[in-house]
VMD Tcl script that draws the C-alpha trace (Angstrom):
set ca {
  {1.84 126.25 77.87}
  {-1.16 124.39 76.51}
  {-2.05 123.83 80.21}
  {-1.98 127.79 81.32}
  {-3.89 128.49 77.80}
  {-6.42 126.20 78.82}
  {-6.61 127.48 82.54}
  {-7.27 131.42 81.42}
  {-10.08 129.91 78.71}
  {-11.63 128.02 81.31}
  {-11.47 130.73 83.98}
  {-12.59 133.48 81.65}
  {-16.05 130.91 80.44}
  {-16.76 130.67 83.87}
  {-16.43 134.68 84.73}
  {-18.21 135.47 81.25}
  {-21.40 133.27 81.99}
  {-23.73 135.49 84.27}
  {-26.28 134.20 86.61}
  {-29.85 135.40 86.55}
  {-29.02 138.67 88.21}
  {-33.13 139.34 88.71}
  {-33.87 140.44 92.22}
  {-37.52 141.37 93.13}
  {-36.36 141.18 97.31}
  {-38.78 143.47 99.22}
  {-39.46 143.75 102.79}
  {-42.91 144.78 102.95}
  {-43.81 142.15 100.02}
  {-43.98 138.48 100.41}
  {-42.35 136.28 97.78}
  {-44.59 134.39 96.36}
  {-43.97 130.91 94.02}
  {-46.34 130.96 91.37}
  {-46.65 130.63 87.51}
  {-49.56 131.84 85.41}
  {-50.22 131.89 81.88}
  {-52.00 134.61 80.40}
  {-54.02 134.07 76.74}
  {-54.40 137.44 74.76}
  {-56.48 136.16 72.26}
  {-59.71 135.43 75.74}
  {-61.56 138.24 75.87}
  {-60.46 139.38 79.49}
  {-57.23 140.03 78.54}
  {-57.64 141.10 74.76}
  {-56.33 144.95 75.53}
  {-53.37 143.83 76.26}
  {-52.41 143.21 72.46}
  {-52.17 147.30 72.40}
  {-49.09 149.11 73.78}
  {-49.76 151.44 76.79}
  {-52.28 149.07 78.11}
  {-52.48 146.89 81.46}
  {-54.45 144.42 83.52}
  {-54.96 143.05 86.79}
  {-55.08 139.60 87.22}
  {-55.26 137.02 90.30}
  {-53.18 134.16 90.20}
  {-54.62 131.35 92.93}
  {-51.31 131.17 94.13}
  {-50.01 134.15 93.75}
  {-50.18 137.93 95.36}
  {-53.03 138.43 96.90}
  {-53.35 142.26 95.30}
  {-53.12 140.64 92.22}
  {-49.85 140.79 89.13}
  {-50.38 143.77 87.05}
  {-49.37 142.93 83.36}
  {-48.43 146.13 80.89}
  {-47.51 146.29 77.76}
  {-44.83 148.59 77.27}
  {-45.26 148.15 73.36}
  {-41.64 146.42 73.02}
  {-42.85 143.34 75.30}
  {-44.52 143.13 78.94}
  {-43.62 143.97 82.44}
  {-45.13 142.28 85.23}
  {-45.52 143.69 88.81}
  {-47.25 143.17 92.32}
  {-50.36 144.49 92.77}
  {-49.64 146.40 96.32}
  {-47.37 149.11 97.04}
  {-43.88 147.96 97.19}
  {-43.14 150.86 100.64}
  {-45.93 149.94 102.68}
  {-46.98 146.48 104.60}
  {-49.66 144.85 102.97}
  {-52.49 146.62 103.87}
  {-56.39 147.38 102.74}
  {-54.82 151.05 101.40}
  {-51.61 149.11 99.58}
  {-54.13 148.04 96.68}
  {-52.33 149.95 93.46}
  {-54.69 151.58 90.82}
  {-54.01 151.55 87.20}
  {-54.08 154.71 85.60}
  {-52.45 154.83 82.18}
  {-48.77 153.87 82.16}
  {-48.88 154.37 85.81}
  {-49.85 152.18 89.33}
  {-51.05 154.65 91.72}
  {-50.67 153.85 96.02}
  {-53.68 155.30 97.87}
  {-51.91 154.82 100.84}
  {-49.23 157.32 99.89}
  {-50.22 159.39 96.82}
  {-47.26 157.82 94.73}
  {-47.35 157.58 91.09}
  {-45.42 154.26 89.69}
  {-44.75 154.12 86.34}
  {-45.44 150.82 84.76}
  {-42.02 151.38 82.05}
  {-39.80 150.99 84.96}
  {-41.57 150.34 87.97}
  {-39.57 153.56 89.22}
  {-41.12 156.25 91.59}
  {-38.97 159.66 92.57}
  {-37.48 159.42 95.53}
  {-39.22 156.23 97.09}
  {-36.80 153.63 98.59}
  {-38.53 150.26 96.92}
  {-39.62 149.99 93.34}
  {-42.89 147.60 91.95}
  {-42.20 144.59 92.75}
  {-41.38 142.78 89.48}
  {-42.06 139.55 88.49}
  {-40.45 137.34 85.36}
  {-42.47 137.16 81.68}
  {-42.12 134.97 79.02}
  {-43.57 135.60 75.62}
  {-44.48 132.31 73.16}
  {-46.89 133.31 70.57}
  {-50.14 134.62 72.30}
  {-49.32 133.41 75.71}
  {-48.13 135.30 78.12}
  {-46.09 133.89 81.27}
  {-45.94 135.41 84.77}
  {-43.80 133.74 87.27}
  {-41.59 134.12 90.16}
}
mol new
graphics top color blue
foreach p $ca { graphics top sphere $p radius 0.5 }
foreach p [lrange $ca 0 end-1] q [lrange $ca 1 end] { graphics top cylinder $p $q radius 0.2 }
display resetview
């Protein structure tokens, strides 16, 4: 009895810890290994200490549109810098307007809260953050 107790307890830890389900696959976007830390208190990045605001920033290992970080005003999403439904392109460079990345190529609006756009297959490609203190870490 002890045995088949310990069996269930055992099966139902190992079905009860989840694995990093994070998947940022997209075909038209490489995937790129890179880690970045971003300071909010240097004065290229100070805006994004206020909700609603975002930045561009080039990682030397990273995308080559750049990560767009956004503060969503309950912590930070990070995305690529290109349009996530087009091959990399010189159109595929996303704008910032507001809360929302804007393709050129395509006249789609992305919003930087989800990374969503109506009706488009692929959303922003999203990359990992980490929060300690006034740091800010991008990685994939």
């Amino acid at each position: 009895m002890k045995k088949i107790l310990f069996l269930i307890l055992l099966l139902i830890t190992i079905l009860g810890c989840s694995k990093d389900k994070f998947n940022n696959n997209n075909p038209y976007l490489p995937n790129y290994g890179f880690s970045m830390d971003v300071n909010k208190n240097l004065p290229n990045y100070s805006q994004l200490g206020f909700s609603g605001n975002s930045i561009r920033v080039y990682p030397s290992n990273g995308p080559s549109k750049g990560v767009i970080i956004f503060n969503t005003g309950s912590g930070y999403n990070a995305f690529d810098g290109a349009c996530p439904n087009r091959t990399l392109s010189s159109c595929s460079l996303l704008s910032l307007s507001g809360s929302n990345a804007n393709c050129p190529c395509d006249s789609e609006n992305y919003s930087l809260f989800t990374g969503q756009s109506p009706g488009k297959e692929y959303p922003l490609k999203q990359y990992r953050v980490d929060i300690n203190g006034d740091i800010i870490r991008v990685y994939n």
